[in-house]
C-alpha positions as a printed Julia matrix, in Angstrom:
460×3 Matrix{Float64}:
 171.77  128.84   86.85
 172.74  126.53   83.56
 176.0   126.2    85.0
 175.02  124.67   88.37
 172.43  122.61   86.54
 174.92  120.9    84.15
 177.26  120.83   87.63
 174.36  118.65   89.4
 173.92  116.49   86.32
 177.37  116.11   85.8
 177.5   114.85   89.46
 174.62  112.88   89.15
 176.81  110.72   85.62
 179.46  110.26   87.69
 177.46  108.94   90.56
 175.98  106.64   88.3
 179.31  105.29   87.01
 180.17  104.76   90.5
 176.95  103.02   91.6
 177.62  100.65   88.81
 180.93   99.5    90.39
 180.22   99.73   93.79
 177.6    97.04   93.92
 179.81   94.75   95.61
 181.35   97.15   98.45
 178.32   97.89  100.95
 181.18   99.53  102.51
 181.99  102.43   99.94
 178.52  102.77   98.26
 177.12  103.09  102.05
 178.34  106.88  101.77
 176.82  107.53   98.16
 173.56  109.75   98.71
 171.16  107.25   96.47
 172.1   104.91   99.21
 170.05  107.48  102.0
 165.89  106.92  102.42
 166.08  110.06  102.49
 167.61  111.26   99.33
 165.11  109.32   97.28
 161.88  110.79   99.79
 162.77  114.54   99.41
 162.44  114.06   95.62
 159.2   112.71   96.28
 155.8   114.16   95.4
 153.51  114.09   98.59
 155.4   111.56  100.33
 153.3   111.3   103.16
 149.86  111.22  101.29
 147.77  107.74  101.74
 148.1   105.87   98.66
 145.21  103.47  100.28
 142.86  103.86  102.63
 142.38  101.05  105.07
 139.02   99.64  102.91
 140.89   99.73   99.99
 144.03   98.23  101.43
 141.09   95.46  102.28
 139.9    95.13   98.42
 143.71   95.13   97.44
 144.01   91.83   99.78
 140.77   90.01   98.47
 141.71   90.73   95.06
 145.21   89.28   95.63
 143.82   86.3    97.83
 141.09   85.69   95.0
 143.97   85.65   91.96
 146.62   83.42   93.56
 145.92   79.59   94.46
 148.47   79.18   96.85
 147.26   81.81   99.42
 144.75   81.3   101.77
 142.6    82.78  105.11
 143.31   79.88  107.32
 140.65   81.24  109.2
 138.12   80.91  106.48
 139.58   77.15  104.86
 136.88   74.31  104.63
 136.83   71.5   107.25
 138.21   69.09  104.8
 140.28   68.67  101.59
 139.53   66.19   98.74
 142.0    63.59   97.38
 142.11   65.55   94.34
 142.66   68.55   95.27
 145.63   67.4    97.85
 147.13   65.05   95.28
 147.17   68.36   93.22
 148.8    70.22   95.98
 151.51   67.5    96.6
 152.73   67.66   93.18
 152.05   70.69   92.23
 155.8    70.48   91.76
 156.72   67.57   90.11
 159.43   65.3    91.6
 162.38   65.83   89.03
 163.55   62.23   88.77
 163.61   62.97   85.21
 166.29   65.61   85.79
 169.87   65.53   86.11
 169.8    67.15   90.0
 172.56   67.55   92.37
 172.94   67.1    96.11
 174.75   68.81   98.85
 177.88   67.3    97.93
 177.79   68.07   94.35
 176.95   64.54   93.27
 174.07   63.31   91.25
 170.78   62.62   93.07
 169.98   58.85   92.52
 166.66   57.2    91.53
 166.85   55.64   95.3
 166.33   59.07   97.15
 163.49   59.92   94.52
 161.67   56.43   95.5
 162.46   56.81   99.1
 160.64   60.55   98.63
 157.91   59.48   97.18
 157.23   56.54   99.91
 157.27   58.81  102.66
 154.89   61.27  100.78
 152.36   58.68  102.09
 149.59   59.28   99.38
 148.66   55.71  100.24
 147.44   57.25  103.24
 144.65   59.77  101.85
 141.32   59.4   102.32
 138.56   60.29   99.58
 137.87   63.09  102.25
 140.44   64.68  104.67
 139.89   66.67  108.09
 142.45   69.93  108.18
 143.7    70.08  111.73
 144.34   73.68  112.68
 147.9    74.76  114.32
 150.26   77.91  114.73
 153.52   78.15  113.98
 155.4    78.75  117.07
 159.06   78.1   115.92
 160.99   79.26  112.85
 160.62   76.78  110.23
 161.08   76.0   106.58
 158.49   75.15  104.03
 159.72   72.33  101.98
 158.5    71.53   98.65
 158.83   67.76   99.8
 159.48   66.01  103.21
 163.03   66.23  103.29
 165.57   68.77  105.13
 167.69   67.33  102.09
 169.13   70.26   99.79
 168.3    69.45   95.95
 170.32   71.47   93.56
 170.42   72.78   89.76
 173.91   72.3    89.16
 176.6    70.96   91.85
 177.63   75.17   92.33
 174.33   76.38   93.07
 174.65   75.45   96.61
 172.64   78.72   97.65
 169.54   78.05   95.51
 167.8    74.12   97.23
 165.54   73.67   94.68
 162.97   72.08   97.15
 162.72   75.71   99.38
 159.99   76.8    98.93
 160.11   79.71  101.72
 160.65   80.13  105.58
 157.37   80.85  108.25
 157.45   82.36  111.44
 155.09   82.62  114.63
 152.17   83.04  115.16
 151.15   82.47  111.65
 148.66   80.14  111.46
 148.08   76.9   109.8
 146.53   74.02  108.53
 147.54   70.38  107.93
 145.8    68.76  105.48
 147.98   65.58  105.07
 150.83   63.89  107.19
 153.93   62.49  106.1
 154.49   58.27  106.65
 157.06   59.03  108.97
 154.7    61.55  110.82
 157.9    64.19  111.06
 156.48   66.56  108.45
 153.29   67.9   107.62
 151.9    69.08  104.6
 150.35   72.62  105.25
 148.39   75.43  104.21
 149.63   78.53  105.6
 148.47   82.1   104.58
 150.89   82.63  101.68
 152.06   78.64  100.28
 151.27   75.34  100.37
 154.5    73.28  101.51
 155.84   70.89  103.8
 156.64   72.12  107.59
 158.05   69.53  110.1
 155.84   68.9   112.58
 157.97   70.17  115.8
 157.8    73.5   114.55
 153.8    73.64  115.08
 150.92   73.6   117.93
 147.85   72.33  117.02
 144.87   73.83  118.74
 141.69   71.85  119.84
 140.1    73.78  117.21
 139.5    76.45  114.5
 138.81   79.12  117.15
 141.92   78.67  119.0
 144.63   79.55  116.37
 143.43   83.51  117.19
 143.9    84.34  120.75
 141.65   87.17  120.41
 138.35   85.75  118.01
 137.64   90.17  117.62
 141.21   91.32  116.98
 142.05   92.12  113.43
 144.56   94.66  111.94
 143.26   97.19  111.42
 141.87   97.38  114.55
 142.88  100.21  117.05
 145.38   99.3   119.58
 144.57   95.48  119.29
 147.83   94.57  117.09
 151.84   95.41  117.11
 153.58   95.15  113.82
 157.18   94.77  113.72
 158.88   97.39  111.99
 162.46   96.57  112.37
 164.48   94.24  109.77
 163.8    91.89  112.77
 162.97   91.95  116.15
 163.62   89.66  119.57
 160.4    88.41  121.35
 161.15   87.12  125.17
 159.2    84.75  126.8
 160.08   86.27  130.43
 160.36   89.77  131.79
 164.15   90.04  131.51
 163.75   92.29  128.29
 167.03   93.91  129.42
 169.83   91.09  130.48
 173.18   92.53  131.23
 173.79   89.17  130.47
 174.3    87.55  127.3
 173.88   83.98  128.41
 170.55   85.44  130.15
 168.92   87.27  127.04
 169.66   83.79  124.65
 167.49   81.91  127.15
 164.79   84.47  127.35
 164.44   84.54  123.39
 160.74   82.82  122.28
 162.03   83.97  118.45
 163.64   86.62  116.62
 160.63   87.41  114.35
 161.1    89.43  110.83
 159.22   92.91  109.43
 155.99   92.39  108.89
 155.0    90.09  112.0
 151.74   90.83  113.65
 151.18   89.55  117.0
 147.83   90.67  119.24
 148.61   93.29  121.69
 147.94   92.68  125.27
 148.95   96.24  127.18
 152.09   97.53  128.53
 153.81   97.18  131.23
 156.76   99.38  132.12
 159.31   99.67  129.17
 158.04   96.46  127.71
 155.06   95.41  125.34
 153.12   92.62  126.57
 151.72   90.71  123.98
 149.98   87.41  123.04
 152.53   84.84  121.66
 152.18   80.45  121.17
 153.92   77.74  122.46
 153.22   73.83  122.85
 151.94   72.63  126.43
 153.09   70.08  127.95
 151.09   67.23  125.49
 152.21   69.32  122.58
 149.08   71.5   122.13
 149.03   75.05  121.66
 148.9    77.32  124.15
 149.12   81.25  124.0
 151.58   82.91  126.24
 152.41   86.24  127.8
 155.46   87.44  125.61
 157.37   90.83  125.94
 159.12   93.21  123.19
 161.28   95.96  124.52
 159.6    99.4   124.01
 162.7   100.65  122.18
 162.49   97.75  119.58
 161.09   99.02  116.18
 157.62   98.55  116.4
 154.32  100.23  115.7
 150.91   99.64  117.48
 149.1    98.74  114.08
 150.18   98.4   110.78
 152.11  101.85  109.39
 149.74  104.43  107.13
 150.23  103.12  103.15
 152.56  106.45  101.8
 155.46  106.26   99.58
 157.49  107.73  103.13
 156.98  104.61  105.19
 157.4   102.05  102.01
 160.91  103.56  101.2
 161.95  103.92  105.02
 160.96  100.64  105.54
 162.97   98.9   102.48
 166.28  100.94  103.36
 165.79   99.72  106.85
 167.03   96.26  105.23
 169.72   97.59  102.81
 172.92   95.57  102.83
 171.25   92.46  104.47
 172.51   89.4   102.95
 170.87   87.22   99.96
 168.79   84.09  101.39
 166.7    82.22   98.85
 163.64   81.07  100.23
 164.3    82.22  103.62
 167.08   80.06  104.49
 168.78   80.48  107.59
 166.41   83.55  108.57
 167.44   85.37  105.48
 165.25   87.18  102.64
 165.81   86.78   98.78
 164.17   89.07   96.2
 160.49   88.9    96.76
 160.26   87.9   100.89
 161.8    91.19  101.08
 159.21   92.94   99.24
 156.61   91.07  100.81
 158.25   92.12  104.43
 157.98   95.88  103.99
 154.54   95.97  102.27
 153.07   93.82  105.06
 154.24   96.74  107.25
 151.11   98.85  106.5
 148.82   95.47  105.92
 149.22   94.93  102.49
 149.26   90.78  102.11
 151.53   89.99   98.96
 152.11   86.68   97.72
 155.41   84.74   98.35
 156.62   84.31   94.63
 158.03   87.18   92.4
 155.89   86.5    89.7
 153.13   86.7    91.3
 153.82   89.82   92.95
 154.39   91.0    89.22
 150.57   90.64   89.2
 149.11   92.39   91.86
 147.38   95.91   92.05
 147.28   97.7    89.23
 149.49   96.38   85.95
 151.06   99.02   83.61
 153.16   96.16   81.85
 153.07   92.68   81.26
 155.29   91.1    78.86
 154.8    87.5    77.44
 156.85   88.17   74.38
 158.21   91.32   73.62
 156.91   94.81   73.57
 157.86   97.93   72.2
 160.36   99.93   73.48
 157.56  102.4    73.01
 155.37  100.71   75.58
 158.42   99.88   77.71
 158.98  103.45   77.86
 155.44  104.61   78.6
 155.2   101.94   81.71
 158.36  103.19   83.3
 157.39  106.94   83.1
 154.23  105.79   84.66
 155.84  104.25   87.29
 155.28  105.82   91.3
 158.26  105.78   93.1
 157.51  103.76   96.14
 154.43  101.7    95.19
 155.9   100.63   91.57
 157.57   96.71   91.57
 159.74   96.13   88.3
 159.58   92.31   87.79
 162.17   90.34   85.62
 162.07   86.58   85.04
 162.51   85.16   88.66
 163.39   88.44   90.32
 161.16   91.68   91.56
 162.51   95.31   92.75
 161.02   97.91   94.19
 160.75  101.84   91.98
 162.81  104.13   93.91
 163.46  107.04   91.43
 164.15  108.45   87.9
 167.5   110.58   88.17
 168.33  112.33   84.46
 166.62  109.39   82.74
 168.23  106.04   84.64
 165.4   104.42   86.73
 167.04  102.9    90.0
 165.18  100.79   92.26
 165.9    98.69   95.36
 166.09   94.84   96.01
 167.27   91.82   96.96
 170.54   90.61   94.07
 172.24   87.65   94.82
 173.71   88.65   90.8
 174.89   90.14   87.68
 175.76   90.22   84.2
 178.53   92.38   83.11
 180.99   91.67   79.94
 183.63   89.67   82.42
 180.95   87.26   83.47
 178.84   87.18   86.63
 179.07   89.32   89.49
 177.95   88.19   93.07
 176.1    90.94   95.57
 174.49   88.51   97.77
 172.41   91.47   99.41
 169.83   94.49   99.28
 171.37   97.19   96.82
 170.33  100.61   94.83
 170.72   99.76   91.47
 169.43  101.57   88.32
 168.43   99.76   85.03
 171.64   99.91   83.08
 173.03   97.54   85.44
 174.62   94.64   83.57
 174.58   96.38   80.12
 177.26   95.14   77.65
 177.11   91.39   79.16
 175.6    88.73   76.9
 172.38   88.78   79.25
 171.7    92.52   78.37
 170.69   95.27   80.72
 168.14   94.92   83.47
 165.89   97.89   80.92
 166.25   95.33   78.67
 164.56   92.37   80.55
 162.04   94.03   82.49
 158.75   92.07   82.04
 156.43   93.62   84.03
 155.47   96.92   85.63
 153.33   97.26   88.22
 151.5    99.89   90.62
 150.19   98.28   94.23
 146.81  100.23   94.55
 143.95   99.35   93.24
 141.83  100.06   89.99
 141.41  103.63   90.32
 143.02  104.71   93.04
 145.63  105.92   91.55
């Protein structure tokens, strides 16, 4: 028996090594077995027990609404917004004239562009009290940290990191603009997870608050009133030509290609397609909900999945080896929009930002300093697989596993450390904590700030 014991852990070094190095071929460490859902949910204790009930995935979402300022129910906003609060809102951010900033091109971003920003902010144009005008999203779009499509950069090589991205938002979320850009192409919104700028021909507006639900008694949770996409993403059509032997066909069929997480109301059935409730812009550019179809066979569930460990690590391996997007560019995901994706699979409403994902549910660790490697210790052996987030300093990844003391976990790298410099992933990777040990930025143990459980006080 000692023999084939030291034979599994030798194994289990040796897959470690090779885990290390194989970071950057999805190709190779596809094959390895920590790279399987499965592997990590057999070692799992009661992997299909509910780690929240529905009322408690409820409390979990008010207590996460009621900690972070930047989320919202749209549904529940005030009719109007005060000059102080939206002058807050708009520069939350600063403008970083006083930086040295880079543009597309790699050149430095001139006091002109800065000036020509700020002008077409329009804060001339708010009133001591503001009306919010309710809308839906009902095309792809990108929430800006300032009216401008214009990428603002770090350094003239950080061309994947636009400074001014704040995220990506997709139908039917809804909305509500609570100021208006001079040039009356962008709006500045508050949608359910950010505040942020969202050009204005990616929205409906509705007559009124009512309208931005097509169904006023549809929520959730409740039975066979919602489908929740399940897939990494998944096509919507606007006709019934679900099936197009086509290509040309299908592409003009597409409404949107809508990512995990997405709720839309269920209407019924019809055949082998879904019918359900989806928004457009009329003819005068108001919203109007729509019949829309999903293809039985897509992955989809009718309601949001049961909260177990099971269905969290099925759903994150379900995006392994997609690529690195920060803030949702170009319909990608970067560290924490892929968290937030498979948790809003079973309901759970996370914020947008990594650090304050760090925060929610229950905290085991929080580090403002330094703590002990004592404490450190005690936080990761209290960690769940499946339910546990690690958070570093800009970055968040989800517990898989403890395998002969290394702690691996799952997320979103664009990069690493090691002692040759830095390594680009660029995608959704099993790594363990060691990872980047003996570069001058230290080991991912070593800079874990925060450890985190995502149930609620005493639930766990």
């Amino acid at each position: 028996m000692n023999s084939v014991r030291n034979l599994l852990n030798w194994k289990l070094e040796i897959l470690t090594a090779i885990l290390l190095l194989s970071c950057l071929q999805a190709e190779a460490s596809a094959y390895l077995p920590v790279y399987k859902a499965d592997f990590w949910i057999e070692r799992l204790d009661k992997p299909d027990e509910p780690m929240l009930a529905q009322e408690q995935i409820k409390e979990l979402n008010a207590a996460i609404l009621d900690e972070d300022d930047g989320m919202a129910n749209v549904l529940e906003l005030e009719d109007t917004v005060s000059k102080q609060d939206l002058l807050e809102g708009l520069f939350k951010d600063p403008i970083p004239q006083d930086k040295n900033m880079f543009d597309r091109k790699g050149k430095g971003v001139k006091q002109d562009f800065y000036e020509k920003l700020t002008d077409n902010m329009n804060v001339e144009g708010i009133k001591e009290t503001n009306d919010l005008i309710f809308a839906v999203i009902v095309k792809r779009a990108d929430i800006r940290a300032f009216p401008t499509d214009e990428p603002v950069l770090k350094s003239p090589s950080a061309k994947n990191f636009d400074a001014f991205q704040y995220s990506a938002i997709y139908p039917p979320q809804p909305v509500a603009l609570l100021h208006k850009s001079k040039d009356e192409k962008w709006g500045f919104f508050q949608t359910p997870f950010v505040r942020g700028w969202i050009k204005l021909d990616k929205i409906a507006f509705a007559n009124n608050r009512a309208e931005i639900t097509p169904h006023a008694n549809c929520s959730l949770f409740t039975v066979h009133c919602s489908l929740v996409v399940t897939g990494s993403r998944v096509k919507v059509f606007k006709k019934q030509e679900v099936r197009s032997r086509k290509p040309e066909a299908g592409r003009k069929t597409v409404a949107e290609t809508v990512p995990m997480g997405t709720t839309l109301a269920l209407q019924g059935e019809d055949k082998n397609r879904w019918i359900v409730n989806f928004p457009e812009k009329d003819e005068n550019g108001k919203l109007r909900w729509i019949d829309a179809f999903i293809d039985k066979k897509a992955d989809i569930h009718i309601g949001p999945l049961a909260y177990t460990k099971r269905n969290v690590i099925r759903q994150a391996f379900k995006i392994l080896g997609e690529e690195y997007g920060w803030g949702g560019r170009n319909g990608l995901r970067d560290c924490s929009s892929f968290i937030k994706d498979v948790f809003s699979t079973m309901g759970i409403n996370l914020p947008r930002h990594s650090s304050h994902q760090a925060a929610a549910g229950q905290v085991l660790l929080d580090i403002d300093g330094s703590a002990s490697p004592e404490d450190m210790k005690r936080a990761l052996d209290s960690a769940v697989p499946g339910i546990t987030l690690f958070g570093l300093s800009g970055h968040i990844m989800l517990y898989l596993g403890n395998i002969n003391g290394n702690y691996y976990t799952l997320h979103q790298l664009f990069g690493y450390h090691d002692k040759d410099g830095f390594r680009t992933v660029n995608k959704v990777v099993v790594t363990n904590l060691e990872l980047g040990k003996g570069s001058n930025m230290g080991a991912i143990r070593e800079r874990v700030r925060s450890v985190n459980l995502l149930v609620t006080d005493g639930a766990n």
